[in-house]
N, C-alpha and C positions, 0 to 999 in steps of 0.2 A: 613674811617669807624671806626665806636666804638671796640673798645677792646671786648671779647668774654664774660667778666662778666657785660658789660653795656647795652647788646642792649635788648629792650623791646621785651615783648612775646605779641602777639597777640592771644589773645583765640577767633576764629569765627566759623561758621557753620549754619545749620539750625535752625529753633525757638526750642523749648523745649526739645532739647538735651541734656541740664545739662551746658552749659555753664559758666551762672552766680556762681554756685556753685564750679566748675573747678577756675575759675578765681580769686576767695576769696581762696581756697587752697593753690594757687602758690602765691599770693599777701602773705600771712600768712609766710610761707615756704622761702619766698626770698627777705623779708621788701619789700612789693610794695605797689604801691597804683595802682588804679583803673579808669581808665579813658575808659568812655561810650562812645558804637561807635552806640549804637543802636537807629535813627533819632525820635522816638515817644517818649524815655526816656529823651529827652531833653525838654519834657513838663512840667509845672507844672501842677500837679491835674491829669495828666493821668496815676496811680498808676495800678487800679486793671487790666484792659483791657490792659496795655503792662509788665504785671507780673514784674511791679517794686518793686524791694527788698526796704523792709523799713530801716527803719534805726536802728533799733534795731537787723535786717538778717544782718547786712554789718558787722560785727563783729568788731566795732571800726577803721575799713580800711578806711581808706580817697578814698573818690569815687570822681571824676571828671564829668563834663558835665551831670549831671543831675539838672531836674527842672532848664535847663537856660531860659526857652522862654515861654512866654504865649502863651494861645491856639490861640490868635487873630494872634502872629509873623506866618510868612513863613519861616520853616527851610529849608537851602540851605548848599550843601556841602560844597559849595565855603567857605560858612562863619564860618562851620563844621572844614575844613583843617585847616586853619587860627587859630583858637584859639586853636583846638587838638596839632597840632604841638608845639605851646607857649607854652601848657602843659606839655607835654612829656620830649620838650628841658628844662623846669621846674626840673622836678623831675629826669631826671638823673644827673642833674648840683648839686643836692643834694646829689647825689650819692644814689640814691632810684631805684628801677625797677616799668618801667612803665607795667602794665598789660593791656592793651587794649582788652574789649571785645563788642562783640555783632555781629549781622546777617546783619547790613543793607549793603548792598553791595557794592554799589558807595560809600558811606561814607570810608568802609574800604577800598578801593584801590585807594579813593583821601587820605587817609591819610599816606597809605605804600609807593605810586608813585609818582613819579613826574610828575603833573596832573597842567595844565594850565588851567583854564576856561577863556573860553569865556566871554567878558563883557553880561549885565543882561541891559534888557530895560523893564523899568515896562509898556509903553504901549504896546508894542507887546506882553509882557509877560499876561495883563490883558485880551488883544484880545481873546488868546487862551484858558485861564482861563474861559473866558466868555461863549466860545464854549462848553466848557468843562461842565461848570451848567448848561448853557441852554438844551443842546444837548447832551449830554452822550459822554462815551470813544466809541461808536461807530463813532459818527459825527466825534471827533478828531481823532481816528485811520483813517479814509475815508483823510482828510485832510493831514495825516502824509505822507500815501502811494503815494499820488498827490505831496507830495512836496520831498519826500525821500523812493525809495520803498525798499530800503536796511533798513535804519533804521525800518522802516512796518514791515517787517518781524522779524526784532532781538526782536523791543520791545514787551514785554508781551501785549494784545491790551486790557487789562483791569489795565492796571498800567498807570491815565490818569495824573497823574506829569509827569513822566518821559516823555510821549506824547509831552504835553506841553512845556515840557523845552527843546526837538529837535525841536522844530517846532518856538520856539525862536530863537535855534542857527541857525540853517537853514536860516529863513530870514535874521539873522544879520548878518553872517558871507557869506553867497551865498554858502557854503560849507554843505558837508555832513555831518549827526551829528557826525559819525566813524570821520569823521576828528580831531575830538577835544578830542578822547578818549587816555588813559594814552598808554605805552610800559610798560607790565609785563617785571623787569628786577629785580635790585638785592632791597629789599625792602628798606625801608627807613629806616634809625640808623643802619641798618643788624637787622632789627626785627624777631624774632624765629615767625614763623605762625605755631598755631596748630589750627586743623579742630576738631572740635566733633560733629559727626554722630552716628547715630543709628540705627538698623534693621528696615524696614521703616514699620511691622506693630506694632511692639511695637513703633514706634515714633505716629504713625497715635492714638494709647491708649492714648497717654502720652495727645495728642493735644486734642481728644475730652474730655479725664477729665479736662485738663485746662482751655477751652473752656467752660464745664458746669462750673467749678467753678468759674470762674469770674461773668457769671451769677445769680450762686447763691450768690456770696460774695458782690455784689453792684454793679456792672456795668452798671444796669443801672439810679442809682441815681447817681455813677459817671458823666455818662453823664448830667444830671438833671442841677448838678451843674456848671456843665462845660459850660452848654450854656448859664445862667445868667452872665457867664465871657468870653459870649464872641466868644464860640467855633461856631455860627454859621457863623460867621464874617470872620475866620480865612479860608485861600488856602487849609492848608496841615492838621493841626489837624482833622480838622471834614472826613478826608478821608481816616483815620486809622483802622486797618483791627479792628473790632468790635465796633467802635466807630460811622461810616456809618450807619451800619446796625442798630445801637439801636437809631439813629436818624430817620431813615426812620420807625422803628417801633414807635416813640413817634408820630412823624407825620402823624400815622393812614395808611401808606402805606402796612404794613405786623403785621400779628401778632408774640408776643416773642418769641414761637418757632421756627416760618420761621427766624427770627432775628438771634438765635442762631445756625439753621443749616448753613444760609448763612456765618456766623463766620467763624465757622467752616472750610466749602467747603474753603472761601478763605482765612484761615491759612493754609491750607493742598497744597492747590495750590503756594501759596506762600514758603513752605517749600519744595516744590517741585524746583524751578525757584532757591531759595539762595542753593539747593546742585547741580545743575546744575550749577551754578555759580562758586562757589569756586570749585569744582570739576576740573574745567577747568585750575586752577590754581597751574602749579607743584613745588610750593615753599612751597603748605599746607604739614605737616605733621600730619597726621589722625589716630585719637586715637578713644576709639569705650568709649557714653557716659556708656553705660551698667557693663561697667570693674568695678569691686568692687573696684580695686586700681588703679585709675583711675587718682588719682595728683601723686605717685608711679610711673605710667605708663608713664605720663606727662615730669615728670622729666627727667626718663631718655632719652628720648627723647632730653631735653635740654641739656642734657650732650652730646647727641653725635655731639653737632654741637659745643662743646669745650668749655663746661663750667663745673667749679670745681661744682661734685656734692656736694649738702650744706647739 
C-alpha cells in the first residue's frame, strides 16, 4: 500500500451536494488533479443537463475523463476501471494527488475494488437492449425476476442498464448477477473516501433549482444538438436523467413542463438510491455539503487517517 502522503482522496456522494466544488478545493490545497468518476461527464456535448463545470470553473486544474466518448459510444465500467486506474497510477507516479470525484456508483467501487467483470457479448448484450426500446424497464424487470429474483429485487426497476447488463451476465456466466459483484475491503492505492451529503430538504432545493436551471440555460437545445450527432443512435447517452425526458418531450410525447418535473422526480429518486448506496459503505467518511468550512473540514479529516496537514 502507498505511503500516507500518496494515496488519492475520493470526493463521492449524492448529485448536487457540492462535490465538484469540495473536489477543486482539495485538488488546489494538495497539488491534485481531477479525475471524473461521474459516467454522463465522460460525454462530449453533454454539458448543461450533467452540470459539467467548464473550463474556465476548473480553475486551471487538470481534469481527467471528461468529454472522452461520443454520445453514439456505450459507456461501460469495465472500460471506465481500465483507463481511471492508468490515470491515477499516472499522477501519483508524478508525485501529484489524485482527486477522484463524482456519484456514479458502480463506476466508483470498480475503480476503489478489486472488481473482475465478467466478459461482454454484444449479441446477447443487443437482445436485451432490444427488450429494453421495444418494451420498457417493465418488460426487462419482468425478464430479470424470471432469470435472477435476487438481483429483481436489489436492482432499482427503473434503472434499465443496469437490467440489462445482469441479464447479460446471468446468461453468460449461468451465475447470479451478486456473483460477479466486488468485496468492500481495504480500497484501492488506500484511497481517503469522503461522502458529501446534505439535509435532504435543503438537497431536494438545491435539486429543483438545478433542475429548472438547466432548463432555463439550454438543455433543451443541448439535446437538439446532440441528436444531429447522433445521441439517438447511442445505448446509454440518450438514457440520461434529463436527457430522456427532453427527448421524449421533442417527440411530442409530453409537454416541457411534464419534461422537467419528470427531471426532477428522477434526480430526486436517484439521489435517493446513490445515498443509500454509499451509506452502506463504512470506509465513507461524511462531511455535511452545508459547512461554510467545508475543505477546512475536509482536510482534517485527511489528517486523521495520517497525513501531514498542508
Amino acid at each position: 500500500m502507498t505511503g500516507p502522503l500518496d494515496r488519492p482522496i475520493a470526493v463521492v456522494g449524492p448529485t448536487a451536494t457540492g462535490k465538484s466544488d469540495l473536489a477543486l478545493d482539495l485538488a488546489q490545497e494538495l497539488d491534485g488533479e481531477i479525475v471524473n468518476i461521474d459516467a454522463m461527464q465522460l460525454y462530449r456535448g453533454m454539458d448543461v443537463g450533467t452540470a459539467k463545470l467548464s473550463v474556465a470553473e476548473r480553475r486551471g486544474i487538470v481534469h481527467h475523463l471528461l468529454d472522452v466518448l461520443d454520445v453514439t459510444e456505450t459507456a461501460t465500467v469495465a472500460a471506465y476501471q481500465e483507463q481511471a486506474c492508468a490515470i491515477v497510477d499516472d499522477i501519483l507516479a508524478r508525485g501529484r494527488m489524485p482527486v477522484i470525484v463524482g456519484g456514479s456508483m458502480m463506476y466508483v467501487q470498480a475503480l476503489l475494488d478489486d472488481w473482475a467483470f465478467p466478459a461482454t457479448d454484444p449479441d446477447i448484450r443487443a437482445k436485451w437492449e432490444a427488450l429494453l426500446d421495444e418494451r420498457g424497464v417493465v418488460a426487462v424487470h419482468e425478464a430479470l425476476r424470471a432469470a435472477d429474483p435476487v438481483a429483481a429485487d436489489t436492482i432499482l426497476p427503473t434503472d434499465g442498464r443496469r437490467m440489462v447488463r445482469a441479464l447479460e451476465v446471468v446468461e453468460l456466466t449461468g451465475q447470479p448477477f451478486a456473483a460477479s459483484a466486488p468485496t468492500i475491503g481495504e480500497p484501492r492505492w488506500g484511497t481517503t473516501i469522503i461522502g458529501v451529503d446534505r439535509e435532504t430538504a435543503a438537497l431536494d432545493a438545491r435539486i429543483e433549482l438545478r433542475t429548472a436551471t438547466m432548463f432555463e440555460t439550454g438543455l433543451v437545445d443541448e439535446v437538439k444538438a446532440l441528436i444531429d450527432l447522433g445521441l439517438r443512435d447511442g445505448q446509454t447517452a440518450k438514457r440520461a436523467i434529463g436527457y430522456a425526458q427532453v427527448l421524449a418531450y421533442l417527440d411530442g410525447e409530453e409537454d416541457l413542463a411534464y419534461a422537467q418535473e419528470r427531471t426532477l422526480i428522477g434526480t430526486r429518486r436517484y439521489v435517493r438510491r446513490q445515498r443509500s448506496w454509499f451509506r452502506r459503505d463504512p470506509r465513507v467518511r461524511w462531511v455535511d455539503g452545508a459547512d461554510p468550512d467545508l475543505a477546512s473540514t475536509t482536510l482534517s479529516q485527511l489528517d486523521k487517517t495520517g497525513r501531514t496537514p498542508q
